[in-house]
ROTOR-591011 format. One record per atom (N, C-alpha, C): residue in one letter; x, y, z negated. Coordinates in steps of 0.1 Angstrom, whole numbers, plus 2048, in hexadecimal, padded with zeros to 3 digits. Example, Ala and Ser with C-alpha at 12.3 -4.5 7.8 and 13.67 -1.06 7.14 Angstrom:
A8847C77B2A87B7D37B2A8847DF7B2S8807EA7B9S8897F57B9S8818007B1
! end
This chain:
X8087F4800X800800800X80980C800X80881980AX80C823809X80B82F802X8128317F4X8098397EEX8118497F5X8098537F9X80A85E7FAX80D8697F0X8198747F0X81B87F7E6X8118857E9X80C88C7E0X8008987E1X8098A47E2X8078AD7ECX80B8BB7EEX80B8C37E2X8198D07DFX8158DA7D4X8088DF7D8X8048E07E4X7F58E97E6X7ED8DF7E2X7E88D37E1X7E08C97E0X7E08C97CDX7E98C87CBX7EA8C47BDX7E88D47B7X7E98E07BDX7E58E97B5X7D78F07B5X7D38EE7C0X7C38F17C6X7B68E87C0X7B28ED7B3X7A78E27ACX79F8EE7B2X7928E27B3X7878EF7B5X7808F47ACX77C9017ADX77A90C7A3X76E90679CX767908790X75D903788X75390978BX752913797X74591779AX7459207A5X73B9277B0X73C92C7BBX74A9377B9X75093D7C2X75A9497C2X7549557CEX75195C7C3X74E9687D1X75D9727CEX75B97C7D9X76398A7D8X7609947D8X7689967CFX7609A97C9X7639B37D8X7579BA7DCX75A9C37E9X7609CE7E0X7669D27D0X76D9DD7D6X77F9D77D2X7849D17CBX7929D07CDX7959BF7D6X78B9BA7D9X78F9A97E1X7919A27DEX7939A17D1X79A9927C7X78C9867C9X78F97F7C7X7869757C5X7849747B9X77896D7B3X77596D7A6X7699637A2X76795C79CX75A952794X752957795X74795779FX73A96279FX734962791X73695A783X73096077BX73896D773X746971778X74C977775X74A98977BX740987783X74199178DX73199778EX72D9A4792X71F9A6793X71A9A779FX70C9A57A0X7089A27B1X6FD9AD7B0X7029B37BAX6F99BB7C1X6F39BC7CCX6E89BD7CFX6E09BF7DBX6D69CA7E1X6D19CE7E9X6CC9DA7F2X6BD9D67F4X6B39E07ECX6A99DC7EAX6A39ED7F2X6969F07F9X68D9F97FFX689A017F3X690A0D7F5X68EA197EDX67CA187E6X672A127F4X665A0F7F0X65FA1D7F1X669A2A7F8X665A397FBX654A39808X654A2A80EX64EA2C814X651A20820X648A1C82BX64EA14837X657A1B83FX663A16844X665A1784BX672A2684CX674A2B842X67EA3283CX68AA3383CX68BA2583CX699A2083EX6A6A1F832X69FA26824X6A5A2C81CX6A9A1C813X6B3A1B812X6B8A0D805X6BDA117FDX6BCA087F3X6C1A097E4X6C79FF7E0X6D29FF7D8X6D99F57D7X6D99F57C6X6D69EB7C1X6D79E37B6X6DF9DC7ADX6E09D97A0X6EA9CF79FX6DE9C479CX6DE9B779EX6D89AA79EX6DA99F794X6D69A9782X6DD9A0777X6DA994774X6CB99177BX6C997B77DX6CE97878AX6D697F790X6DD97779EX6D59747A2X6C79737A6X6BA96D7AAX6B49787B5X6B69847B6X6AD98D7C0X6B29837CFX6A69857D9X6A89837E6X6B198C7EFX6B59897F9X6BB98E802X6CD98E801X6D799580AX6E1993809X6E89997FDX6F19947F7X6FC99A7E9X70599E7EDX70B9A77E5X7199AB7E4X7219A77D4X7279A87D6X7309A27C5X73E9AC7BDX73C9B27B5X7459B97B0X74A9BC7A2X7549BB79FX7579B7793X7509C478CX74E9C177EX7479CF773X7519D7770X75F9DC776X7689E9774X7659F1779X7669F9773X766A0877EX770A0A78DX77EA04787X786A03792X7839FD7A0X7779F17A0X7739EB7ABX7679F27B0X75D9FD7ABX751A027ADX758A0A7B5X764A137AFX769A207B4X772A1A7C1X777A107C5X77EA077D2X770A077D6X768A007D5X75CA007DEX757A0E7E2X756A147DBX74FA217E0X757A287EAX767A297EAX76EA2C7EFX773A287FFX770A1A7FDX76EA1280AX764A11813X757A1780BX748A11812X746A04815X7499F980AX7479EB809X7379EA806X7349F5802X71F9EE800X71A9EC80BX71B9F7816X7129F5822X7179EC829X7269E7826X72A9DB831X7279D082CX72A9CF81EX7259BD81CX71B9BD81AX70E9C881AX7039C3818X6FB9C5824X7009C882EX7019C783DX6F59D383EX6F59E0838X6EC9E983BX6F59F3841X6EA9F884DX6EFA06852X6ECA1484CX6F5A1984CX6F5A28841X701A28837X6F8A2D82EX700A3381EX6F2A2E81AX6F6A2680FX6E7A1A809X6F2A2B7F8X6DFA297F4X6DFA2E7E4X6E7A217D7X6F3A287D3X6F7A1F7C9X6F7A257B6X6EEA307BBX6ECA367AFX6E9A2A7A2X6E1A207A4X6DFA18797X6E8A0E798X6F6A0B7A1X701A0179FX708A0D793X70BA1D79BX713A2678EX712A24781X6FEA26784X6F7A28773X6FDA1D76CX6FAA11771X6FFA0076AX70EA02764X716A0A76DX723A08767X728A1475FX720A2175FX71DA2A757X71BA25747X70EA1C74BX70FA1A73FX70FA0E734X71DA0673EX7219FC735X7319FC731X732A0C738X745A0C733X740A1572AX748A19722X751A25716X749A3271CX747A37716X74AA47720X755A51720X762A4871EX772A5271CX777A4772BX772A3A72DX774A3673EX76EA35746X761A38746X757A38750X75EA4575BX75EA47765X75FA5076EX752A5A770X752A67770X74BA71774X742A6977EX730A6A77DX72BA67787X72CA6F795X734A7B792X736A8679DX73FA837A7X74BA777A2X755A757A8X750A6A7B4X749A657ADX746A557B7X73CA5D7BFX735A657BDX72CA6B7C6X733A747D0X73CA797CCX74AA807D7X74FA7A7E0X755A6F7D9X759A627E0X750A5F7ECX742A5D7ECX739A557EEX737A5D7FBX735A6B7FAX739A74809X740A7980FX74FA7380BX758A7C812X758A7081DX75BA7082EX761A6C838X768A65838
! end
């Protein structure tokens, strides 16, 4: 019988104990229970408006597509910076992320939370 060496990559690659998404604002991968999911729900201003809102999705249960991002400020402020919401959640525009800020408003400190003025700066500049 031929027994086979297992590869450093074989022998180091267990698989993860549960799905791995990536945070759209720094790219790491991460234990989706490690990370928050967000999704792009209809402002509800009316039909046909076009207007989205984006969410964070604390039973990971709403319908439609997610985005995933870790709870720092440092990955909200990469996202915002990049325009990772309307691409991974495959909407055209500038989607409202006012209640992702408020969430992270108000579950950091307020000596590291970032000015909501800044991410909203961010959020228009070109």
């Amino acid at each position: 019988m031929v027994q086979r060496e297992e590869s450093a990559r074989m022998q180091r690659s267990k698989p993860p104990p549960g799905p791995v998404r990536t945070c759209i604002g720094c790219r790491k991968r991460e234990l989706a229970v490690e990370l928050l999911r967000v999704v792009a729900v209809d402002s509800g201003d009316g039909p046909g408006n076009g207007q989205v809102v984006v969410i964070v999705d604390t039973a990971k249960a709403l319908p439609g597509r997610g985005a995933w991002l870790h709870p720092r400020s440092e990955c909200l402020h990469a996202a915002v910076r990049r325009r990772a919401f309307g691409r991974a959640l495959r909407i055209t525009g500038s989607p409202d992320i006012t209640a992702v800020i408020e969430r992270f408003d108000s579950s950091e400190r307020p000596d590291t939370a970032a000015p909501r003025e800044q991410v909203a700066k961010n959020m228009s500049t070109p």
